[in-house]
N, C-alpha and C positions, 0 to 999 in steps of 0.2 A: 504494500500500500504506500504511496507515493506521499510523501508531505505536502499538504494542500489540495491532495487529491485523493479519494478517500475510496474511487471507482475504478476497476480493475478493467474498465474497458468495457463496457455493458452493453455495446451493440455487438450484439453476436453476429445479427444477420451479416455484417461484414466481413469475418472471421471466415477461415477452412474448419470442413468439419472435424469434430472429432477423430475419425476414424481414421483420419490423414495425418494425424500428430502422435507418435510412437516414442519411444525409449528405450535402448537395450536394458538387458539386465546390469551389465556393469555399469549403466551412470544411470539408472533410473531413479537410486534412491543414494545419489550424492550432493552436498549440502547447496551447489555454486546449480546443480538442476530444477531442485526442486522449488517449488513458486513460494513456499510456505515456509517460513525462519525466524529467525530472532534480531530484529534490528537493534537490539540494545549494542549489540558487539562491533555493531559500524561507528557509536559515537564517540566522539572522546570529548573530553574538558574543553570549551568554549575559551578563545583566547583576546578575546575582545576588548579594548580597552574601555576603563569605566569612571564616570565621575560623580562624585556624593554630593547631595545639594541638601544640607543637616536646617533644624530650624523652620519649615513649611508650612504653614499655615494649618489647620484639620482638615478645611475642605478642599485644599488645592485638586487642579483635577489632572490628569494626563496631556490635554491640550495645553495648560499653563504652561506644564514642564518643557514642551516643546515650543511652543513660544518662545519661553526664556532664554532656552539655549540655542535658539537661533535658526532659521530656514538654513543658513549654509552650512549648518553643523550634519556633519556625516553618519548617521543613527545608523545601526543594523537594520535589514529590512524585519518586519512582523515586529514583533513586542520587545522595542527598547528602553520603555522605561518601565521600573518599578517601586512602586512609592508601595515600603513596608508599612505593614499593620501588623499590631501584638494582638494573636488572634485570640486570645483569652477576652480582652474587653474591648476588642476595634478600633484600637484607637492610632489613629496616624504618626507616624516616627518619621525616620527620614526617605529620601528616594536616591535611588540608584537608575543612572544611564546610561547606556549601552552607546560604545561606538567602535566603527568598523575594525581602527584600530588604535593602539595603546596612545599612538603620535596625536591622531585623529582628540582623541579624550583629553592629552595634553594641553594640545592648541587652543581647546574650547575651555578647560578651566583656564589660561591664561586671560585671554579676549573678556570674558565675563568678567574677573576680577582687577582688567587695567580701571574700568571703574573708580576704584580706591583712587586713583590719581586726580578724582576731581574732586575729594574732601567725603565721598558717597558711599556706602555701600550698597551690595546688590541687594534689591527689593523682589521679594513675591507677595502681593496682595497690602499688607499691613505691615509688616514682618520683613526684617533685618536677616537675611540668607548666608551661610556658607558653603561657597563653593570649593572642594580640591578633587585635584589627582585621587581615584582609588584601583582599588583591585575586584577582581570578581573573587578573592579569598572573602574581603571583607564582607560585599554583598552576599555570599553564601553565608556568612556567618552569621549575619543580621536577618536574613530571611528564615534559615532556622536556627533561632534561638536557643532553643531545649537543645538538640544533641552534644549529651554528654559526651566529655572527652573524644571531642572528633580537630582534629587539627585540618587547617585548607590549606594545603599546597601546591600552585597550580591550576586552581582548579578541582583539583581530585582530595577527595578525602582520606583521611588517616588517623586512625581509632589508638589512643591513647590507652599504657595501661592504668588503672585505675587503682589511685592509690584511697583514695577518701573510704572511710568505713561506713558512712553513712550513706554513698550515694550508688544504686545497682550500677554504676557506669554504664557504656554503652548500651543503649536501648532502643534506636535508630532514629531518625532526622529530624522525626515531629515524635508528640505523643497523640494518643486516643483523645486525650481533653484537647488539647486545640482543634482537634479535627471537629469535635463534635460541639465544642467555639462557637467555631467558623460557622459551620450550619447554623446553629441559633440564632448570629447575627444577622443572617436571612431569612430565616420563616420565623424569625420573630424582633424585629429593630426595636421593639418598644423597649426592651430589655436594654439597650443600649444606649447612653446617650451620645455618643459619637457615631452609630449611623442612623441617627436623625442629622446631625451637619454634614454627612457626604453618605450616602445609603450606597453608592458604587464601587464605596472601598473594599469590602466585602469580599466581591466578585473580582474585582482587580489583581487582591491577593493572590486568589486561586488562579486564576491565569498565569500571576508571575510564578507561583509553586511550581504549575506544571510544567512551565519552560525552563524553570532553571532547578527542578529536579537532580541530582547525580545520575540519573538515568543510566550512563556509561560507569558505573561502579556498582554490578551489579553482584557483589560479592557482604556488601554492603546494607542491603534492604531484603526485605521478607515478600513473599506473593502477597501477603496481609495487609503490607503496608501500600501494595498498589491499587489493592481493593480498597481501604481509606479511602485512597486518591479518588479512583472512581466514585464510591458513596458520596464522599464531597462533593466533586464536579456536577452528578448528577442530579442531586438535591438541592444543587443551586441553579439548575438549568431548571427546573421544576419549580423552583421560587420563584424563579425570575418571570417566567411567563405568568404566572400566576400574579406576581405583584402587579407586570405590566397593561393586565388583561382587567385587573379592578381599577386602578388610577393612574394620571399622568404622571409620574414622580422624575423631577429633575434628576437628570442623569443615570436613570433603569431607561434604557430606549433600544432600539433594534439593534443600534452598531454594541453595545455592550455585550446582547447576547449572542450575536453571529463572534465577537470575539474568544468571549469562554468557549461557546461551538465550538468554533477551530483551534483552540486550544486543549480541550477534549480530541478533536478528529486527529491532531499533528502527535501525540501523546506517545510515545514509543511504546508504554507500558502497555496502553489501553489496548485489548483484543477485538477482531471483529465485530463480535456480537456487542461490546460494549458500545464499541460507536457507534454504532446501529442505535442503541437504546437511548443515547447522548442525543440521533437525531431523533428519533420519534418521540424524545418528550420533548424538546425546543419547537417544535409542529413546525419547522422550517420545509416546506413541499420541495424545494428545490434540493436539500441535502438530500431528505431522504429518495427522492428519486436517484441519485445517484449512488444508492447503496444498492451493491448485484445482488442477487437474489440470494446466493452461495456464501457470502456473508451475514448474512440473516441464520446463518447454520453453523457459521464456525467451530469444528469440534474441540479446537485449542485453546487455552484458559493462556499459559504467557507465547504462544509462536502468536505469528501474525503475517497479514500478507505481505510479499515482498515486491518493491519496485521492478519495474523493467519487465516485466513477462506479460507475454499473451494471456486474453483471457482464457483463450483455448488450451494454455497452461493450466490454467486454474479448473477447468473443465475437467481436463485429464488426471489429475492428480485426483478430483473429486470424486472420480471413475474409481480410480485403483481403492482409495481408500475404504469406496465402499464395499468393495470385493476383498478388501483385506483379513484381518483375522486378527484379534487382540488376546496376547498370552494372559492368561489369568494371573503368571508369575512375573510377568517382567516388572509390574511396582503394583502393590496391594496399597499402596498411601496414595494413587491417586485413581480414585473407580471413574470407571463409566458412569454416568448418570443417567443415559439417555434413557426414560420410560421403559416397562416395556406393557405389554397389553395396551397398548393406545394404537389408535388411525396415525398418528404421528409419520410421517415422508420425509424425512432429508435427505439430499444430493449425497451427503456424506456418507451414508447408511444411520446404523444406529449408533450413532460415537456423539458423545456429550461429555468432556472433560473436566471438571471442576476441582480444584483443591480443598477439601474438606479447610473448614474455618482452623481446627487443633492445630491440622497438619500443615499450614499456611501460614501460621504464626511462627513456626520454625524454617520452615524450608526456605534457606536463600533464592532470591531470584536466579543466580548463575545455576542451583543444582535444578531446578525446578525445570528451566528450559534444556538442558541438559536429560533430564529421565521423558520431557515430552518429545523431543529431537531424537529419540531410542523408540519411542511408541510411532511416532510418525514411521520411521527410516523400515521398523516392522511390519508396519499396514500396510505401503507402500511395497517393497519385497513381494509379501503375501498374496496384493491385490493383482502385483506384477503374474505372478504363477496362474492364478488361478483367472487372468482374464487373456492373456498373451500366452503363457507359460507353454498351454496346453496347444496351440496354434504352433506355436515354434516346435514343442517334441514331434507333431504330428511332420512335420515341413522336413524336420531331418534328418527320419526313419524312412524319404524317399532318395535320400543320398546314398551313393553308391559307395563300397568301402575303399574304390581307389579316387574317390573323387578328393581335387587338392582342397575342400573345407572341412575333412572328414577331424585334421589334426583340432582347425580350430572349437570345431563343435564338441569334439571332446572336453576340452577345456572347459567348454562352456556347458554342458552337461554335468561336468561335477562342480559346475557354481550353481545351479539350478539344484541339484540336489544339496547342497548346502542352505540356499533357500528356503525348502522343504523342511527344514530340523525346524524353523523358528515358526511354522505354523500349527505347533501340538505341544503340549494341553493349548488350546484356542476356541475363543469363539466368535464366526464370523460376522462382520460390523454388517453388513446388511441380511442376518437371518433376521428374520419378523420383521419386515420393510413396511408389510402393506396388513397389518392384523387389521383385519375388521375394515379392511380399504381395497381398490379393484389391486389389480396385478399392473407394474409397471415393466418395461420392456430394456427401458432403459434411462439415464438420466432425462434426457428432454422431452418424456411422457412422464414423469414425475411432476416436470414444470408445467406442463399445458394443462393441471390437472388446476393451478391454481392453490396450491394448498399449503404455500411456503407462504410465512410469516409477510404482513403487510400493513403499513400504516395505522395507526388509529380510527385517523381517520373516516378509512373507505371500509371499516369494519361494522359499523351499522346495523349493515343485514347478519352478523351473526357467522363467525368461522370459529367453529372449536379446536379445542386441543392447544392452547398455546403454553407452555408452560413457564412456571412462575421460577426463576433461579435466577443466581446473582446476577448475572447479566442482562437477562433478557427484559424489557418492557413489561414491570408490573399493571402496565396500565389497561391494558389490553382486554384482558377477561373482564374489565367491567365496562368495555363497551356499549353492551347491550341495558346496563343500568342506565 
């Protein structure tokens, strides 16, 4: 899934068909093939230069801050500035600005404060401002507060031992009480008297969390703690329309929530079905038309789609999975969820991955994608055998034993039967596809059936079976209410 793009290419009609897009068995299920990975492992530390503007007013807004610093000032493109809030009681601290680079950041705190030379300081609103030189250490620092014994270097974080007897040290980046702060301060501002003077700070926060996340330190954070993230994110995309749907309120407006949107959608952590559920509760018709339909099924809890591939990639790999086979033993800490005795149809087959909450609280991000990149690389293998497998044995028992591909078939015969070990004890991801639904042929009789997940909206007339899990759109099943 592309950054700012969130659709793998949804006009199929334009695409070759399936049946034209193949794979051997040696690269079928290798990492640089398969459309489906882990983007956390492309990032690293953000090296952008930055400058602190301390002393701001409470309600300053995003537009002042650029203002201030100037049209010819060189911002990162998307979300350069971040004006911190202490998410316990919302209340505005300083702000941090992003520019392209460190020279860039220099130049502009210089220019701002020749000021000084006419007897002045710089002003924002009422208020006597400091501008200097900073770091993106320091901005991480300021943004998450709580994490104990964590030193910034770079950029990248690094976990202190912990000498104090009173204090659990590390415990990662935020705690559960700020998160659940944060939320308050938007389905409920009365509670607070600082977002009654700026009610967008809120939201602003969360946008700057999710971009300036450690995202690329994924040794560092828990599955748990990206489900936070999401809870957050989504609870505010839910407030927000909500606030904006009962009153005009200064500064909750359209460009605020298309911003958190895309700050949701760009989110490395966030999984298909999440941003799915990011668009369908912001009732954006445009995003969610842009969500394929195969995304609305995502069987992966941290893999995600990867740039650059056909959707007819995404097709195929959808294929194999569904014809693959899930070992009972490869990890018991992360089951299947996917129903079973339901109507339920996915592309996928029956594959529904979730981290139980216990086991989520422990499991680093690095090993979690790591045991899901073992489940894929097996379904895939599996789904290789038993939907190609059998087509190729039949294809090379017509070769002669002096024919010159007799040597390489061998080879490839006893990779095929190496294949074969990893699908026993198994059970295959598309048995009980269609319980209590007709018989499908194949993937694109699945889709013309209509029965994949869809908007709120155009749900009205009543589609059952949607199921209620961490990710998916709780909103859905009361449609009909």
């Amino acid at each position: 899934m592309q950054a700012g793009n969130h659709n793998p290419e949804n006009n199929t009609g334009s695409l070759k068909p399936i049946a034209d897009f193949t794979k051997t068995i040696e690269t079928v299920a290798l990492p640089g093939e398969m459309p489906i990975g882990s983007l956390i492992h492309s990032k690293a530390p953000p090296t952008w230069g930055v400058v602190k503007v301390s002393n701001i007013p409470y309600s300053i807004t995003k537009q002042e801050i650029m203002q201030f610093v100037g049209r010819q000032a060189r911002l990162i493109p998307g979300h350069a500035v971040h004006i911190i809030m202490e998410r316990p009681t919302a209340k505005t601290m300083d702000c941090f600005v992003e520019f392209q680079t460190p020279a860039d950041a220099e130049e502009t705190a210089k220019r701002i404060n020749r000021i000084f030379e006419t007897g002045r300081a710089p002003r924002l609103g009422n208020r006597h401002v400091e501008v200097e030189l900073s770091s993106q250490d320091d901005l991480l620092k300021d943004l998450f507060p709580r994490a104990k014994c964590v030193v910034w270097q770079g950029g990248m974080p690094g976990i202190l031992r912990n000498t104090d007897p009173y204090s659990t040290g590390y415990a990662g980046f935020f705690t559960t009480e700020e998160i659940i702060g944060a939320i308050r301060h938007a389905e409920m501002p009365h509670r607070s008297p600082f977002c009654a003077k700026c009610p967008q700070r809120t939201y602003e926060s969360t946008i700057s969390t999710l971009y300036k996340f450690p995202w690329y330190a994924p040794e560092f954070y828990t599955v748990h703690d990206r489900n936070q993230l999401f809870e957050l994110t989504n609870r505010h995309i839910m407030s927000l329309v909500s606030r904006m749907r009962k009153s005009n309120t200064v500064g909750l407006d359209q460009r605020l929530l298309r911003d958190l949107l895309q700050a949701g959608l760009n989110c490395p952590g966030f999984n298909e079905r999440q941003k799915y559920t990011l668009c369908v509760n912001s009732e954006e018709d445009s995003e969610i038309a842009k969500i394929p339909d195969l995304s609305k099924w995502f069987p992966f809890d941290t893999l995600v789609n990867l740039p650059n591939f056909e959707y007819v990639a995404h097709l195929y790999y959808a294929n194999l999975i569904s014809q693959g086979t899930v070992r009972e033993t490869i990890n018991n800490e992360l089951p299947n969820s996917f129903p079973v005795n339901t109507g339920l149809i996915s592309p996928f087959g029956r594959i529904w991955f979730e981290w139980p909450t216990e086991v989520a609280k422990r499991v680093s991000w690095e090993e979690a994608v790591e045991q899901e990149a073992a489940t894929l690389s097996n379904l895939v293998l599996s789904g290789w055998m038993h939907s190609e497998g059998k087509s190729y044995s039949s294809n090379q028992s017509n070769l002669s034993p002096s024919s010159p591909s007799t040597n390489k078939s061998a080879s490839r015969t006893e990779s095929l039967s190496k294949v074969g070990t990893l699908s026993t004890p198994s059970r295959r991801a598309s048995e009980c596809w269609n319980i209590g639904s007709p018989h499908f042929d194949s993937i694109e009789d699945c889709w013309g059936q209509k029965l994949l997940f869809s908007p709120h909206g155009r749900l009205r007339g009543g589609m059952p079976g949607h199921r209620i899990t961490h990710s998916s759109p709780n909103c859905l099943p009361k449609a009909n209410q």
